[in-house]
Steps between C-alpha positions, in 0.01 A plus 500: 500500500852636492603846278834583418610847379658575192822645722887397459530224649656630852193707510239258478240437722254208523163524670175319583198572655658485861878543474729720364833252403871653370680365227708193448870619611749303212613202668170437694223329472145640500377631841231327658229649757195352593515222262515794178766418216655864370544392138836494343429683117135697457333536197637882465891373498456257210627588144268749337491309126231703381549798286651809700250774536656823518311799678406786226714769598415902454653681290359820575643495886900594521647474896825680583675552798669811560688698721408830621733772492559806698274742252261223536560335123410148426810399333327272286443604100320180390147588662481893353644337147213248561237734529671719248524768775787802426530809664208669327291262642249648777450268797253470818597355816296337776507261811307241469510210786847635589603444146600797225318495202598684190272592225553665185268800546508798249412728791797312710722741703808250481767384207740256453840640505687624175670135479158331554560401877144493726530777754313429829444801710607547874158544597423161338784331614430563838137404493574171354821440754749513220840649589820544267673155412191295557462281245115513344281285275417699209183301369364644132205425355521617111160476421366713794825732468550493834800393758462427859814532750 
C-alpha cells in the first residue's frame, strides 16, 4: 500500500512497507525498484472541491516582534495598547522555561514607559539571553493579561 504526503510536489515522498521511493523528476517516468510503481498524483494533490474549512482563529492572542533597545524597551506599542497597559500600570516579571513572562500585578515593581513601550530589565534580559537589537516575539494573551518575551 503506497502513501503520498500532502507536500509540493518537489517535496514528495512515496513509501511502502519496505522502500522509501523519491519523486517523479518532470520529464521522467515513475521510478521503479523491486517491481513497486511510485504513483504519479496521490489522493492529497487532487482538487479539494469540497467546502474550504478555515481554522477558528483567536482573537484574544496578539504576536509582535520587536526590537530591543539599549534601555531595554520593546519598541512595539500594539501589545501594551492590547492589554490596555500605560505607564500606571504595575507589572511582574519572571523566567519561565527561558522565556519572560509579564503579568499585570497590582503589587508589580515594573511599568511601561510614559509612551506605553514594555521595559525589560537588564537582569531579565540577561537571564533570558536577550541583548540590545535582538529582535523578540512579544506573545499577549488578553484574557490572562499577560505577555511572554
Amino acid at each position: 500500500m503506497s502513501t503520498c504526503f500532502a507536500f509540493p510536489c518537489h517535496l514528495r515522498v512515496a513509501f511502502d512497507d519496505r522502500f522509501l521511493h523519491p519523486p517523479d523528476r518532470p520529464g521522467h517516468g515513475p521510478r521503479k525498484s523491486a517491481g513497486h510503481r511510485v504513483p504519479r498524483r496521490c489522493a492529497a494533490s487532487s482538487t479539494h472541491r469540497g467546502p474550504r474549512v478555515t481554522p477558528q482563529r483567536l482573537t484574544n492572542v496578539l504576536y509582535r516582534i520587536a526590537a530591543v533597545d539599549h534601555r531595554g524597551r520593546a519598541t512595539d506599542r500594539h501589545v501594551t495598547a492590547a492589554l490596555d497597559w500605560n505607564a500606571g500600570t504595575r507589572l511582574s516579571i519572571h523566567e519561565h522555561n527561558g522565556l519572560l513572562v509579564v503579568n499585570a500585578d497590582p503589587h508589580g515593581l515594573f511599568t511601561p514607559t510614559k509612551q506605553s513601550y514594555l521595559r525589560l530589565p537588564a537582569d531579565a534580559r540577561r537571564v533570558a539571553g536577550v541583548s540590545v537589537g535582538d529582535r523578540v516575539l512579544l506573545t499577549a494573551h488578553v484574557d490572562r493579561q499577560t505577555v511572554t518575551v
